[in-house]
C-alpha positions as CSV (number, residue, x, y, z in Angstrom):
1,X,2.5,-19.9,15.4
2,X,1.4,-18.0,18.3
3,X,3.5,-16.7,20.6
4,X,2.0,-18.1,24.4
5,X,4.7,-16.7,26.4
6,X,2.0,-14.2,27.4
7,X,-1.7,-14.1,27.2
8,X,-2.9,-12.8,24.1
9,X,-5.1,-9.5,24.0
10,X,-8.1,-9.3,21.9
11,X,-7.9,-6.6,19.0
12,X,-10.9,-4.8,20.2
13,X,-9.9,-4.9,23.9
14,X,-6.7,-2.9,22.4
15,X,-8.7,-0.4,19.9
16,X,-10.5,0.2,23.1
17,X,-7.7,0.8,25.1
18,X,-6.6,3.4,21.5
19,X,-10.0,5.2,22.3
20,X,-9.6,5.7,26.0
21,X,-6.5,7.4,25.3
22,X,-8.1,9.7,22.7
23,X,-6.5,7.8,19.7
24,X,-8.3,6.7,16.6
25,X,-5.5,5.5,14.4
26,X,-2.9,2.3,14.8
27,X,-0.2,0.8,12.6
28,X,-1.5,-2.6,11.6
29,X,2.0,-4.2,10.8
30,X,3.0,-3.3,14.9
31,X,-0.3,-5.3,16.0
32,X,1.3,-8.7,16.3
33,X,3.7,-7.7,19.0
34,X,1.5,-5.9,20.4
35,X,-1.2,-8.2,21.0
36,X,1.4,-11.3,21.3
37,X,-0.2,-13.1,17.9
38,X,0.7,-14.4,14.9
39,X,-0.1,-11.8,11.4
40,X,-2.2,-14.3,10.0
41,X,-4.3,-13.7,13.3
42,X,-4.2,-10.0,12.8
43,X,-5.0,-9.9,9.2
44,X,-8.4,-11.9,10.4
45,X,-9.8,-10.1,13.5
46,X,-9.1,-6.8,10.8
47,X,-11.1,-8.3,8.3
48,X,-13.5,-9.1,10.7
49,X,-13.7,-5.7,12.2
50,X,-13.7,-3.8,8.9
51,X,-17.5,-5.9,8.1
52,X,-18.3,-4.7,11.4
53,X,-17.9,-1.5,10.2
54,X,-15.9,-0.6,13.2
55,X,-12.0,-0.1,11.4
56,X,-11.2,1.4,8.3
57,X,-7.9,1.4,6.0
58,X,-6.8,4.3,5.1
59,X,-3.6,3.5,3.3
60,X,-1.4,0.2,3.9
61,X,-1.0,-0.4,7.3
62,X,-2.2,2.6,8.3
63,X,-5.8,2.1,9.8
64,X,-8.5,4.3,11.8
65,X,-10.7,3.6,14.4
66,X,-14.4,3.9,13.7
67,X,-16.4,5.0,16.9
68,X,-20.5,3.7,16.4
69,X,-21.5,7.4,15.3
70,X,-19.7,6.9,11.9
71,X,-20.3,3.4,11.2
72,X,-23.3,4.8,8.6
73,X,-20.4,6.7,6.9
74,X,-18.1,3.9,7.3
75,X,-14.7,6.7,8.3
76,X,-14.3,9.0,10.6
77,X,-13.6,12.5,9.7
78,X,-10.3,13.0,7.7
79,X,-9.7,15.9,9.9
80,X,-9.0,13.7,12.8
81,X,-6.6,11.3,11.6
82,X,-4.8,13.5,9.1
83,X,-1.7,14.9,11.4
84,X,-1.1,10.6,12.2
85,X,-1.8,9.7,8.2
86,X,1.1,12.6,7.5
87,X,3.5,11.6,10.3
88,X,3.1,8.4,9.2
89,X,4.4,9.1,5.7
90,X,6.9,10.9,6.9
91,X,5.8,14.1,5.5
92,X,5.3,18.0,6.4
93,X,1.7,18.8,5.3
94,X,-0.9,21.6,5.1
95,X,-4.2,21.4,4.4
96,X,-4.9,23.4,1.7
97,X,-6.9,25.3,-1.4
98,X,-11.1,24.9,-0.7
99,X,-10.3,22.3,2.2
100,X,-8.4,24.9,3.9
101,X,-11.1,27.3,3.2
102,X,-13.7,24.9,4.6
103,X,-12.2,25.2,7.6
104,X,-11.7,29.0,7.8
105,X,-15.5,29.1,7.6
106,X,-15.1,30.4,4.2
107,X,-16.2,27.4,1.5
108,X,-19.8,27.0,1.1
109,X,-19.7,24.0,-0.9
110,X,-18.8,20.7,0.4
111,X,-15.7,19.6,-1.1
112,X,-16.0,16.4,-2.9
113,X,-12.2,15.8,-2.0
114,X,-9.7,16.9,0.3
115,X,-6.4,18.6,-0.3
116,X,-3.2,18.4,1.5
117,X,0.0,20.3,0.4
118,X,2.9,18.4,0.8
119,X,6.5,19.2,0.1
120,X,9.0,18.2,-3.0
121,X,7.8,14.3,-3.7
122,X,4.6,13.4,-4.8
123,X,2.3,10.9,-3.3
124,X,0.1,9.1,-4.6
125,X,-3.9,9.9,-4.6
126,X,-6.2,8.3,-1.7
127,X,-9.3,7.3,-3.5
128,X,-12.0,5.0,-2.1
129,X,-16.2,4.4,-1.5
130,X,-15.7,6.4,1.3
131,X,-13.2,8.9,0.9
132,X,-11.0,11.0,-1.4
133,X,-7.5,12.9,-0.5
134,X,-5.0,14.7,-3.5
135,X,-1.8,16.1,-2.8
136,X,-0.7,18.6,-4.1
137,X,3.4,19.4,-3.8
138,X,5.3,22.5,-2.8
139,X,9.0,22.9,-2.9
140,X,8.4,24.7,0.5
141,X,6.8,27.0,2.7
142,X,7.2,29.0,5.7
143,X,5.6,27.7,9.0
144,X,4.4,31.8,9.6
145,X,1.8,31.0,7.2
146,X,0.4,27.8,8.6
147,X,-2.2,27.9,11.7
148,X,-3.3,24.9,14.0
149,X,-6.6,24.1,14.5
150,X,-8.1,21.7,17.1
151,X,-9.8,18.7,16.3
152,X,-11.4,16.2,18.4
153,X,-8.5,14.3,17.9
154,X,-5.8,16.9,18.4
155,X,-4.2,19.5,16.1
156,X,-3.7,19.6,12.7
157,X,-2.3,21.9,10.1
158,X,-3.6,24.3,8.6
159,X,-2.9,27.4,5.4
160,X,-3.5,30.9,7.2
161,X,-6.5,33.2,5.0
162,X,-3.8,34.7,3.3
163,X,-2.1,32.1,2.2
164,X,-5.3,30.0,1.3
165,X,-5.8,33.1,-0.6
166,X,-2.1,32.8,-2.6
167,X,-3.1,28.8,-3.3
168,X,-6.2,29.3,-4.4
169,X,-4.8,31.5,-7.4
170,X,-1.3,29.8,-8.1
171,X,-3.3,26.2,-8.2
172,X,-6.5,27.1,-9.1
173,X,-6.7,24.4,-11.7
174,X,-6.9,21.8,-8.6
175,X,-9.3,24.1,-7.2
176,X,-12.2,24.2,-9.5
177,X,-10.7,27.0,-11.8
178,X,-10.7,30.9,-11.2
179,X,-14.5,31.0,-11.2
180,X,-15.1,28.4,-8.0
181,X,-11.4,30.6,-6.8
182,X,-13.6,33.8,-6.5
183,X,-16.5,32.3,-4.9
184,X,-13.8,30.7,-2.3
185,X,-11.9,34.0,-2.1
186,X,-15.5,36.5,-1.9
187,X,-15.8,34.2,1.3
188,X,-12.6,34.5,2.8
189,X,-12.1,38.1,2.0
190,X,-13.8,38.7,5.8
191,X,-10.9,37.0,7.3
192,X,-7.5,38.4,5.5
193,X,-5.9,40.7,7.2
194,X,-4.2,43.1,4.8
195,X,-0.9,43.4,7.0
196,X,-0.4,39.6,6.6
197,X,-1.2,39.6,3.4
198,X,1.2,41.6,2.3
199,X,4.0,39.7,4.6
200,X,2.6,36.7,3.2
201,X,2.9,37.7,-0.4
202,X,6.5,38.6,0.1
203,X,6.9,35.4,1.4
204,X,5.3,33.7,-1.2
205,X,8.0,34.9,-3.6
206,X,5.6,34.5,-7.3
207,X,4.8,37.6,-8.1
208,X,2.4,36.7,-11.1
209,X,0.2,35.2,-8.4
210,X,0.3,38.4,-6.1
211,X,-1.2,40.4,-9.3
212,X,-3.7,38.4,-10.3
213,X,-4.8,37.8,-6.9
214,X,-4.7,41.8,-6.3
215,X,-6.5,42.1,-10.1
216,X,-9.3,39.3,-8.5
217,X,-9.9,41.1,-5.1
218,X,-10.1,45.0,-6.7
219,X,-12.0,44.1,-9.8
220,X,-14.7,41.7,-8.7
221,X,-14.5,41.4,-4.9
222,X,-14.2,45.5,-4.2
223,X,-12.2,45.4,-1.7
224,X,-9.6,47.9,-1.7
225,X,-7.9,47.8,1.7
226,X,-7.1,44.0,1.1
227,X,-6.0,44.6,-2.6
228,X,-4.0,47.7,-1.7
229,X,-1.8,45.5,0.2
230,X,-0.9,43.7,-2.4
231,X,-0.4,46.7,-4.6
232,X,1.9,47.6,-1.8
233,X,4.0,45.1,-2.9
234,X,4.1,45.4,-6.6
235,X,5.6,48.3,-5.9
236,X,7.9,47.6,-4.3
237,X,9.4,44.9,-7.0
238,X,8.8,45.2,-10.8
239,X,6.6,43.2,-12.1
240,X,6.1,42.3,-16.1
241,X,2.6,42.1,-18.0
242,X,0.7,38.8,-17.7
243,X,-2.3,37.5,-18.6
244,X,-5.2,37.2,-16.0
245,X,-5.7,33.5,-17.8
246,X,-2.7,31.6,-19.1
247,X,-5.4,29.2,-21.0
248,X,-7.2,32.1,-23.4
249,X,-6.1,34.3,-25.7
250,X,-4.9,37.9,-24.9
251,X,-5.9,39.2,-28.7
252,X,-8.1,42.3,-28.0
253,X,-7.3,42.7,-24.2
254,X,-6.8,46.0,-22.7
255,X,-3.8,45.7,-19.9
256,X,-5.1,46.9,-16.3
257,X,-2.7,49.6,-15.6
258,X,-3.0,49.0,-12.1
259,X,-2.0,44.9,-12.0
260,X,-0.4,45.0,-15.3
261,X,-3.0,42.0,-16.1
262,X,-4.3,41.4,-19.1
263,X,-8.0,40.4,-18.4
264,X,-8.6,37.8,-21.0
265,X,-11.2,35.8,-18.7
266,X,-14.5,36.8,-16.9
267,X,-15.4,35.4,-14.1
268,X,-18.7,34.6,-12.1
269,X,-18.9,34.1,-8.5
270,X,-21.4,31.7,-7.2
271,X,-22.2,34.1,-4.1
């Protein structure tokens, strides 16, 4: 029954309201006291509005606003609802791997999904018509290593070059594999800066993934002051032999003196 006690505001009077303020995301379950109506009401000015084109669900009750520009692409940018999505799942976040590099300026290639790094429990995959979103989980990470960027719809969170760079090698099987990882990282190279690198790498605490990273940038990239950083802090620790691929053989191989790597995998680089 609906409550009369008060006049009842129209949904799309309120997602206006949303939209003045700069906000393009509401909780659909907090609607009904909101607008003083029953859920049965809510549930059918949503459905109406989502064949308008003009909301979109993004997960459960969580819902974006869909301003006339993007009603062709039926969401708005996942970039300006992300930081509400994560807050509403209660979850620290970064985006991550070739998303992450997307927004350094470094990814060339669209990404046909997003990633976001979340810690400890796993959630489960957004995957629609219109949009796709993995997680990937991390026991933890240090907020040095994670920028902000500005969005039309506020800030979000973001892996730093270096640490992009650390990602793309420790999960380079959710990022295309080593190949697409050194067309990502021959991109990114121009923005690392080989002092945060190497604080970075300390920080990142898997030294495996500093060599091959290191073994990446001096054999294929070139670039010795970035790699030299890392080298820095091999050094410093003492690392073991690994293979450059833990998925091919290492019969044959020569170790890299330099990485300790085995290079049991070539790569090519799409640049």
């Amino acid at each position: 029954m609906e409550n009369n006690t008060q006049t009842p505001i129209r949904l799309i009077d309120y997602l206006e309201q949303l939209q003045a303020k700069g906000k393009l995301t509401f909780i659909s379950t907090e609607l009904p006291e909101i607008l003083k109506v029953s859920e049965d009401t809510v549930r059918k000015y949503l459905q109406r509005l989502k064949r308008k084109k003009k909301v979109f669900q993004i997960r459960r009750e969580f819902w974006v606003i869909v301003p006339p520009e993007y009603y062709a692409r039926g969401v708005i940018p996942m970039t300006w609802f992300v930081d509400d999505l994560m807050k509403f799942l209660k979850k620290d976040y970064y985006i991550a791997l070739h998303s992450a590099a997307q927004l350094l300026g470094a990814s060339h290639q669209q990404p046909m999904e997003y990633c976001l790094m979340v810690k400890k429990t796993p959630l489960r995959k957004i995957r629609n018509n219109k949009l796709a979103i993995k997680f990937v989980v991390k026991k933890d990470w240090s907020e040095d290593d994670i920028i902000q960027k500005q969005t039309e719809a506020g800030y979000i969170n973001v892996s730093s070059p270096e640490l992009t760079a650390l990602d793309l090698i420790f999960y380079s099987y959710s990022a295309g594999g080593k190949s697409m990882v050194l067309t990502i990282i021959s991109e990114l190279i121009e923005s690392i800066k080989p002092g945060k690198l190497y604080q970075t790498a300390k920080r990142y605490k898997h030294i495996p993934t500093v060599q091959r990273l290191g073994f990446m940038i001096d054999q294929y990239i070139g670039n010795e002051i970035v790699s030299n950083a890392l080298k820095k802090l091999l050094d410093e620790v003492n690392p073991r032999v690994i293979p450059f691929s833990v998925k091919h053989p290492i019969e044959g191989f020569e170790i890299n003196p330099k990485w300790l790597v085995i290079p049991n995998l070539e790569l090519e680089s799409d640049i």
